[in-house]
C-alpha positions as CSV (number, residue, x, y, z in Angstrom):
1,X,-56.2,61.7,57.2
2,X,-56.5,64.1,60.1
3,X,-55.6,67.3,57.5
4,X,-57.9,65.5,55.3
5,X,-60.6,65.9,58.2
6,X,-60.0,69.1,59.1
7,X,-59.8,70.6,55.8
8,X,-63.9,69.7,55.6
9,X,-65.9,72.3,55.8
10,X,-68.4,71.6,58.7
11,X,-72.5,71.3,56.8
12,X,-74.5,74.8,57.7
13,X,-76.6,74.1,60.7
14,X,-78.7,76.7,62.3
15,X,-77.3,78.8,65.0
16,X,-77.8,77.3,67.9
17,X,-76.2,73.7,67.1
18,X,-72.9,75.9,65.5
19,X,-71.1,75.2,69.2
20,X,-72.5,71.2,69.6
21,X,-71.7,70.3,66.3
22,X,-67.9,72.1,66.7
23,X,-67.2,69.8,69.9
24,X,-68.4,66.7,68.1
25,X,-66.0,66.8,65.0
26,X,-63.2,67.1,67.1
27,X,-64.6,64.2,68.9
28,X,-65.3,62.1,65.8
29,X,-61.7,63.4,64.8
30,X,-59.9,62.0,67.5
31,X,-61.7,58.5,66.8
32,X,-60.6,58.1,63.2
33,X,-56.7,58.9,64.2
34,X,-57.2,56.6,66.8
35,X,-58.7,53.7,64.4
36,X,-56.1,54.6,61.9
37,X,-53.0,53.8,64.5
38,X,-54.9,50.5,65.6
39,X,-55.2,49.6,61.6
40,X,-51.8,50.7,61.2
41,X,-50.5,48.3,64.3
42,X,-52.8,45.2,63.0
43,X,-51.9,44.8,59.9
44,X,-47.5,44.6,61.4
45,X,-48.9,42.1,63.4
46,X,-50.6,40.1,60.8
47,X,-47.5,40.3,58.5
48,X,-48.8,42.8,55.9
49,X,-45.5,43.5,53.7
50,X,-43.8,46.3,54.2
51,X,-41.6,47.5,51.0
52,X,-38.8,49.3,52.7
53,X,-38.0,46.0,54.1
54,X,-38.6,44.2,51.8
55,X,-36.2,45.6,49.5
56,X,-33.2,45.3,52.4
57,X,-33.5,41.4,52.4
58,X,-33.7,41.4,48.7
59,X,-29.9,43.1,48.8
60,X,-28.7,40.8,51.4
61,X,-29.6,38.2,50.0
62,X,-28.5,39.5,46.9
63,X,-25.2,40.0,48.6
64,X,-25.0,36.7,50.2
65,X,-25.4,35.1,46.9
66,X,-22.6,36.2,44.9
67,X,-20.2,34.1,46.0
68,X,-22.5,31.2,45.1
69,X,-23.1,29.7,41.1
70,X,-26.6,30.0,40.1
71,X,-28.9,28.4,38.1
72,X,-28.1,25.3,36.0
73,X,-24.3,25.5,36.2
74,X,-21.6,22.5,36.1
75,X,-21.3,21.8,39.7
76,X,-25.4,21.0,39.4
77,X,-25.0,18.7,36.5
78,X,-22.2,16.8,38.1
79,X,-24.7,16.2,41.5
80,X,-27.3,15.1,38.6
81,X,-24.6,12.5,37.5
82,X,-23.5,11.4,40.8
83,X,-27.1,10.8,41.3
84,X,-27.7,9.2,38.8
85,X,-25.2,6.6,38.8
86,X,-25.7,6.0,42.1
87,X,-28.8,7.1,44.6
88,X,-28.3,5.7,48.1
89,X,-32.1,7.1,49.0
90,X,-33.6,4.9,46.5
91,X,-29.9,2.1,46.3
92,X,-30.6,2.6,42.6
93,X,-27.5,2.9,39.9
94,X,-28.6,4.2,36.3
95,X,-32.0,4.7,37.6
96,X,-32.2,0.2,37.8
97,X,-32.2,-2.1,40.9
98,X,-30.0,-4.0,41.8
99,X,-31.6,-7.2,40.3
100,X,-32.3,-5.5,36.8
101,X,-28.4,-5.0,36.8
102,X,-27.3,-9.1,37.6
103,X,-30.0,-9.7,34.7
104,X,-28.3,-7.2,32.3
105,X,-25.0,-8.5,33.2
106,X,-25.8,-12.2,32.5
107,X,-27.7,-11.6,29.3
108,X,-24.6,-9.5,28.0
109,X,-22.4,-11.6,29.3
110,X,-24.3,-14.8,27.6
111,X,-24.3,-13.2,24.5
112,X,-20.5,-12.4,24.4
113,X,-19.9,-16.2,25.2
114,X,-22.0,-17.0,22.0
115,X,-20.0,-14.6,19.8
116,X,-16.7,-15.9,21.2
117,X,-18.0,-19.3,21.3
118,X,-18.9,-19.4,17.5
119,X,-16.2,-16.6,16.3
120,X,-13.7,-19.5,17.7
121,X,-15.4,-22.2,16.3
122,X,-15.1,-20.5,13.0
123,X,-11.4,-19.5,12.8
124,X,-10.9,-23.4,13.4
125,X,-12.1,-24.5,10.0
126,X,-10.1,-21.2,8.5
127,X,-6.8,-22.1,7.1
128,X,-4.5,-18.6,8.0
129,X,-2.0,-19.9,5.6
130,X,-4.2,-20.9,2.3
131,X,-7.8,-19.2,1.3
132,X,-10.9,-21.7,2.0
133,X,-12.7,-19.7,-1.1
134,X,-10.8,-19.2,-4.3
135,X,-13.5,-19.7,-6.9
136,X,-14.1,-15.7,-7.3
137,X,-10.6,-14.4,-7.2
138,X,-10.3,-12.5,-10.2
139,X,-7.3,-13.1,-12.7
140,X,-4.2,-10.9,-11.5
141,X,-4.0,-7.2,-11.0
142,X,-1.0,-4.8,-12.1
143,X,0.9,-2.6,-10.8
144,X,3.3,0.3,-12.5
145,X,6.6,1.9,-10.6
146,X,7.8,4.2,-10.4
147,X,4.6,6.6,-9.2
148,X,2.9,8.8,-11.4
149,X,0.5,11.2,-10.2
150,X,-3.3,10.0,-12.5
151,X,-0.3,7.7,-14.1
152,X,0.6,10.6,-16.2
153,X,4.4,10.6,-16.7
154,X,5.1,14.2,-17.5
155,X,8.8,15.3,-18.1
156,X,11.3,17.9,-19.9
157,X,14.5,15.6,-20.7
158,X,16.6,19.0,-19.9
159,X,14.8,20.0,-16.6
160,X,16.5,17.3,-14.0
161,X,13.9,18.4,-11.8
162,X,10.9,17.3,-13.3
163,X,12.0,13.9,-13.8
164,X,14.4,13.5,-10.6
165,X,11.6,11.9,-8.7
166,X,10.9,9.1,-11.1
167,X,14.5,8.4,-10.8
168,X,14.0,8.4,-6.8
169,X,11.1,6.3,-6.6
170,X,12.8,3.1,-8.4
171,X,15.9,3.3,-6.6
172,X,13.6,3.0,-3.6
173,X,12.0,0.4,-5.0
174,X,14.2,-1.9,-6.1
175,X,16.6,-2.3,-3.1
176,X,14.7,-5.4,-2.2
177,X,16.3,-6.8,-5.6
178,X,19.9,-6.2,-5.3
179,X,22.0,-8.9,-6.6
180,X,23.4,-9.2,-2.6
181,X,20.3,-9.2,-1.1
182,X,18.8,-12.0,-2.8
183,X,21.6,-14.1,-2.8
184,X,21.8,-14.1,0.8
185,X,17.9,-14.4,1.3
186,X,16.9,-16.6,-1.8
187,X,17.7,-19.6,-3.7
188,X,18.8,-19.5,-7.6
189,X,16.0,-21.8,-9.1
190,X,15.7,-23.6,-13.0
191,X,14.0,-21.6,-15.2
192,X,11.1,-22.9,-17.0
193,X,9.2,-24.8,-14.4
194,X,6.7,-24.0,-11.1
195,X,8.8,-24.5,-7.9
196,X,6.2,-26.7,-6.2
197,X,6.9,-27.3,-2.8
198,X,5.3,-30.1,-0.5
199,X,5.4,-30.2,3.2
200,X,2.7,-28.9,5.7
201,X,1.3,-26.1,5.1
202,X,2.9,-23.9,7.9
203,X,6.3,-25.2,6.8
204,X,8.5,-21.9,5.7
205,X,8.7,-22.3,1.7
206,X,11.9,-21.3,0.1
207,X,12.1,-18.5,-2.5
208,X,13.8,-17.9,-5.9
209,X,16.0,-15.3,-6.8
210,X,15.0,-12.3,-9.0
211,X,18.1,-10.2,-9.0
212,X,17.8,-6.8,-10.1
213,X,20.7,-7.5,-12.5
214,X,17.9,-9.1,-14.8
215,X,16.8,-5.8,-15.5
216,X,20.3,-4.9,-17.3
217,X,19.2,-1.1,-19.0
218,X,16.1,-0.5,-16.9
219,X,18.3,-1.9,-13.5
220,X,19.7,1.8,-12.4
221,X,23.3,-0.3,-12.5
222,X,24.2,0.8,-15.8
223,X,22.2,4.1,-16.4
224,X,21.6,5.5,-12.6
225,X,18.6,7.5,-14.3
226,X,16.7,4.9,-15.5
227,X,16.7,6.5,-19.6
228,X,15.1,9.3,-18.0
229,X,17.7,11.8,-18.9
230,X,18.0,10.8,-22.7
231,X,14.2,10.8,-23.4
232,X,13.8,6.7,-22.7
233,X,12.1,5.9,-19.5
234,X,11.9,2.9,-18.1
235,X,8.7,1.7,-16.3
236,X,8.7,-1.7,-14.5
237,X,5.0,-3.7,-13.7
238,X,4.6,-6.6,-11.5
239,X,1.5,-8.7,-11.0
240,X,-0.3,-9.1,-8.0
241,X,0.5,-11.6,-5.8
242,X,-2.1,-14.4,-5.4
243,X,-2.1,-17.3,-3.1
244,X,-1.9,-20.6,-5.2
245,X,-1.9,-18.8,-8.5
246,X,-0.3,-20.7,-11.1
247,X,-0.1,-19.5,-14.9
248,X,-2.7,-22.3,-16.8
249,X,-0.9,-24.9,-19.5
250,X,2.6,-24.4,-18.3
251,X,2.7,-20.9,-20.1
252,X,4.4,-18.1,-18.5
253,X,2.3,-14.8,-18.6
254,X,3.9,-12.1,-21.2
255,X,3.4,-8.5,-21.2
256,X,2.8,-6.4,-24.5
257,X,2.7,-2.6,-24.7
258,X,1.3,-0.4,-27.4
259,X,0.0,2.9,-28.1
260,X,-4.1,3.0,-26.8
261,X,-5.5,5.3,-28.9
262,X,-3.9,7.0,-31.8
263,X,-1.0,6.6,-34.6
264,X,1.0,3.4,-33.5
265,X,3.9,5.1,-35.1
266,X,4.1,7.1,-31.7
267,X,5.7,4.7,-30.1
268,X,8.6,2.9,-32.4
269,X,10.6,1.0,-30.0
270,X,10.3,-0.6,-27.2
271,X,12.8,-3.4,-25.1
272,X,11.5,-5.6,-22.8
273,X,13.3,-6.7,-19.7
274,X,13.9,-10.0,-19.0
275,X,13.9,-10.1,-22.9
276,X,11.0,-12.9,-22.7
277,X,9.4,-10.2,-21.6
278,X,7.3,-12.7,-19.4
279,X,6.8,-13.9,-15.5
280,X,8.8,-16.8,-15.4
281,X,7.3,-20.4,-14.2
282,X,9.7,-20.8,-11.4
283,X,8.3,-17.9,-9.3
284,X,4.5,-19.9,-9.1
285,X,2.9,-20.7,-7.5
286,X,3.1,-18.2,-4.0
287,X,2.3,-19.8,-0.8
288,X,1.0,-16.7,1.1
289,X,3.1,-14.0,3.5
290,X,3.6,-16.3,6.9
291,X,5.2,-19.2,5.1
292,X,6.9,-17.7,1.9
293,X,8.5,-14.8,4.1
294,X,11.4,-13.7,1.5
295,X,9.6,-14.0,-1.8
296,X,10.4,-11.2,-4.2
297,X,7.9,-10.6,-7.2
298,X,9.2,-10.9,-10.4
299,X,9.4,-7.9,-12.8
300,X,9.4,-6.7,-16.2
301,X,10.8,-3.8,-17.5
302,X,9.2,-1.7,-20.3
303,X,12.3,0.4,-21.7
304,X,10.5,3.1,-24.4
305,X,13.6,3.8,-26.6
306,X,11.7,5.5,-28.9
307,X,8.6,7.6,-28.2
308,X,7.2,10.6,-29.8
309,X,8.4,13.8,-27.8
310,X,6.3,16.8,-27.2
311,X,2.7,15.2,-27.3
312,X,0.9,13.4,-24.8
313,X,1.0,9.5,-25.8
314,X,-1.6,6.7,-24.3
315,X,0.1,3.8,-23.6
316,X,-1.4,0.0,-22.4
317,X,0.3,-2.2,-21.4
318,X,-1.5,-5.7,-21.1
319,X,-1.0,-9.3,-19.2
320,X,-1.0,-12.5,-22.1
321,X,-1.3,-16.2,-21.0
322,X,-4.1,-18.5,-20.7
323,X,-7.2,-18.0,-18.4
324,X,-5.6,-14.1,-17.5
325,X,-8.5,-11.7,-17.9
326,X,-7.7,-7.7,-19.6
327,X,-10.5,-6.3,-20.8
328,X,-12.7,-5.7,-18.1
329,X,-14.5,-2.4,-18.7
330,X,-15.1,-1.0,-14.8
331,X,-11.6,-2.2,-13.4
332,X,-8.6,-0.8,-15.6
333,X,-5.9,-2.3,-13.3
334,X,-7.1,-6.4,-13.6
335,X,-5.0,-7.9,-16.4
336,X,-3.9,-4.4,-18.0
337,X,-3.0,-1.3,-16.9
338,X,-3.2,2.4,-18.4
339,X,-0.9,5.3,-18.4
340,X,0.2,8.4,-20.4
341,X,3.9,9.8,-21.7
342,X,4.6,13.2,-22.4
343,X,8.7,13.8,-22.8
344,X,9.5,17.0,-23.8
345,X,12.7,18.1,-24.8
């Protein structure tokens, strides 16, 4: 400011003012400077902001902070939970009162008596050992062993290892009908009639034997490879088990197997095992899992002796017997089921 003053050129008086008007700018000089300093002092006492500084506490602070999380890290979201679940400012949990709480927890608590209350009430009139509803149990599924992947029985007679797991999967599943095992467990019953049994319901009923003797070619006791090795499988099917199921009239249910679509001729021979090639009476009617513990499904054995090789071949194989059900369109498994053979040799 003062250079700024100085620099000035003074305004052209006459002569004879040159000396005054000298004296007085210095004067007036001297006042400025002096105003500027007193500016200078009131606006440090005022607080004005002065950058320099500024920026020093900035980098302390800056400094100081670094140790410390910012913003909205974990540690501030677990305070927000703490909080929230409980605030002792307000003596609020979950944001409620106390007294919205003790109403919560008696109208929950009401409504689980109900449930329990009627969910009890319920099982009472339930029978765990005989079904309460039978009208709409469909006539009896079927089931095929050994497992086929799509039920597609795919094979080369002189490749062991395409067929080995067929083998595998009946000896597995008929250990539960060795001759020993149902001895010991099971009772040999008459042929040719249901094994009724009275008593209370949750009286353990006695089971009949089906040995897996009765199987004789398609047992795995003569031929250990089930006919799979000579071209002539053997493929066992079992109904469904069904609480109280009885076959109508007195007539057991038979099974008959032919070719689905196609020559007949593809399929020439075929021996069934027992050679009734039916579900004997004696092993109705089933009295459910808790009570009839030991009871063993019977079988029947479907030994193809003579099949077409080298082409695919449909096969179904269908339930017979009054009141049984096999020609229901949307469910290929109720009273009939469907499967393919290809042997190659």
């Amino acid at each position: 400011m003062r250079r700024q003053l100085r620099s000035r050129r003074a305004p052209t008086f006459p002569h004879g003012y040159r000396y005054r008007l000298d004296d007085q700018d210095e004067a007036n000089q001297d006042y400025l400077a002096d105003e500027e300093e007193e500016a200078e002092e009131e606006a440090r006492v005022i607080g004005v902001p002065n950058l320099e500084e500024e920026e020093k506490e900035e980098q302390e602070e800056g400094e100081e902070g670094q140790g410390q999380p910012t913003g909205n890290t974990w540690w501030q979201k677990l305070q927000l939970m703490n909080e929230y679940l409980w605030d002792p400012e307000q003596r609020m949990s979950l944001a409620r009162t106390g007294l919205i709480l003790v109403i919560y927890f008696l109208f929950y608590a009401s409504l689980a008596a109900v449930i329990t209350v009627c969910t009890y009430t319920l099982l009472l009139t339930i029978s765990p050992y005989m079904p309460t509803f039978t009208e709409k149990v469909k006539p009896p599924g079927v089931m095929i062993r050994p497992f086929a992947h799509s039920l597609n029985f795919n094979f080369n007679v002189s490749e062991p290892d395409t067929w080995q797991h067929y083998v595998i999967s009946l000896n597995g599943f008929l250990q539960g009908y060795n001759d020993s095992l149902q001895e010991e467990m099971n009772i040999d019953c008459p042929p040719g009639q249901y094994f009724i049994q009275d008593g209370d319901e949750d009286e353990d009923k006695k089971a009949c034997q089906f040995k897996r003797s009765f199987l004789k070619n398609c047992s795995g006791l003569e031929d250990p490879t089930f006919g799979y090795s000579t071209g002539q499988p053997c493929i066992l099917l079992k109904m469904n088990r069904i609480v109280g199921f009885r076959p109508e009239l007195g007539d057991p249910v038979k099974v008959s197997c032919k070719v689905q679509r196609g020559d007949e001729n593809n399929i020439r021979s075929i021996n069934y095992y027992p050679e009734s090639a039916s579900f004997d009476l004696r092993y109705y009617p089933y009295y459910g899992k808790l009570t009839h513990v030991n009871y063993t499904s019977p079988l029947v054995a479907m030994h193809f002796t003579d099949v077409v090789k080298n082409q695919e071949v449909p096969v179904q194989c269908q339930l017979k017997g009054k009141g049984i059900i096999n020609d229901v369109i949307n469910d290929h498994f109720v009273g009939r089921v469907i499967f393919t053979l290809n042997i190659e040799t």
